[in-house]
Legacy VTK file of the C-alpha trace (Angstrom):
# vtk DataFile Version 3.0
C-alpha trace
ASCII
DATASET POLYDATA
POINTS 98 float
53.387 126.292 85.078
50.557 123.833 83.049
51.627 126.181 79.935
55.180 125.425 80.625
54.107 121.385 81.321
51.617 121.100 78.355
54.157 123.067 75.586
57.047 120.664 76.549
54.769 117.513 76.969
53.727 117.789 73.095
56.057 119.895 71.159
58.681 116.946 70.240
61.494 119.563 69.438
61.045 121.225 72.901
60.701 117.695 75.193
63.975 116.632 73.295
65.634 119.596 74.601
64.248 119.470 77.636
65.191 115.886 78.091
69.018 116.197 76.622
69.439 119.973 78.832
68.450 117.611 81.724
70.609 114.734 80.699
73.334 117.593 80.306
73.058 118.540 83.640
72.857 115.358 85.114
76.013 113.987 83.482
78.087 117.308 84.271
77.060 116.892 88.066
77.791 113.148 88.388
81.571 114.103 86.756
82.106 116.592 89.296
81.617 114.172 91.985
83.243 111.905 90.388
86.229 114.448 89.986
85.953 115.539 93.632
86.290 112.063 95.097
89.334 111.362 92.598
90.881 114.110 93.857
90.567 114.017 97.411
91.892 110.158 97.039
94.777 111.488 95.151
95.379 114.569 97.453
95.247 112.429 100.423
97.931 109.469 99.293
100.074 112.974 98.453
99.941 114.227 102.067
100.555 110.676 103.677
102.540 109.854 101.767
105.033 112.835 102.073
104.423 112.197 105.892
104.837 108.261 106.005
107.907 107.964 103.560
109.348 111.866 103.325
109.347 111.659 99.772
108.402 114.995 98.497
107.473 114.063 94.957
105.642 110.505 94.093
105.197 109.478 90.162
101.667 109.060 88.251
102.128 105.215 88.649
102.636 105.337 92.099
99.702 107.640 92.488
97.630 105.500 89.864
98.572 102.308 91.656
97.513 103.453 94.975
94.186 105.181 94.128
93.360 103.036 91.581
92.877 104.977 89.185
94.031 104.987 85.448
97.586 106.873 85.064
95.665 109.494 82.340
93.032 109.938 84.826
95.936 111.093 87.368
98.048 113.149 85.276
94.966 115.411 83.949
93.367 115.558 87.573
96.776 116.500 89.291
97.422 119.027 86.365
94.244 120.977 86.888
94.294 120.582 91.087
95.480 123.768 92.457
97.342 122.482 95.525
99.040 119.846 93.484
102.051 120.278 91.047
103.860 118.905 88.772
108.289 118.049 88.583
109.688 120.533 86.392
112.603 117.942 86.382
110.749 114.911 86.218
107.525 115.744 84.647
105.589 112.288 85.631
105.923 113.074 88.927
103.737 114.908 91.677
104.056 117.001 95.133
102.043 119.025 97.624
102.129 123.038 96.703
103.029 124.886 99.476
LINES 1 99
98 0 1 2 3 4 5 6 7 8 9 10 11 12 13 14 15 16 17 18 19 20 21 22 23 24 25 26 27 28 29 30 31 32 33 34 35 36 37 38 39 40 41 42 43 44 45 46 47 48 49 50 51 52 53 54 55 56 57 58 59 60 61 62 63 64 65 66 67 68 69 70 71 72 73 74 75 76 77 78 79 80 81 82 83 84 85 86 87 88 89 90 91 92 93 94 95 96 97
């Protein structure tokens, strides 16, 4: 472990690495969280709202305008969200998968 320590503490090539792997990883996990909460907000406006209005499909803006979030942000997370799809008549619109 000191060999490890002492070869990334003063090889400048390796410590740069080292630093941007672990900047890397950081970054990646603080999207994913960021990505889970989005789409828990989004998933859960879906199934109340489907319950509180009976509307089975509700557009991006609506979505956007409830969670907050930026319409893009919406239409890429609802695209890649496995219980969520898309209008095939109306493609700016979302609904529960069953």
């Amino acid at each position: 472990m000191n060999q490890l320590v002492d070869l990334i503490s003063n090889n400048a090539l390796i410590s740069t690495l080292t630093g941007a792997a672990i900047l890397g990883v950081i970054g990646w996990a603080i999207k994913a969280l960021r990505d889970r909460r989005d789409n828990a907000a989004i998933f859960n406006f879906l199934s109340g709202s489907k319950s509180a209005t009976g509307w089975d499909f509700r557009s991006t803006a609506a979505i956007a305008s409830h969670t907050k979030l930026s319409e893009s942000r919406v239409a890429s997370l609802c695209a890649a969200h496995p219980k969520i799809r898309r209008n095939e008549k109306q493609l700016q619109s979302w609904t529960l998968a069953e």
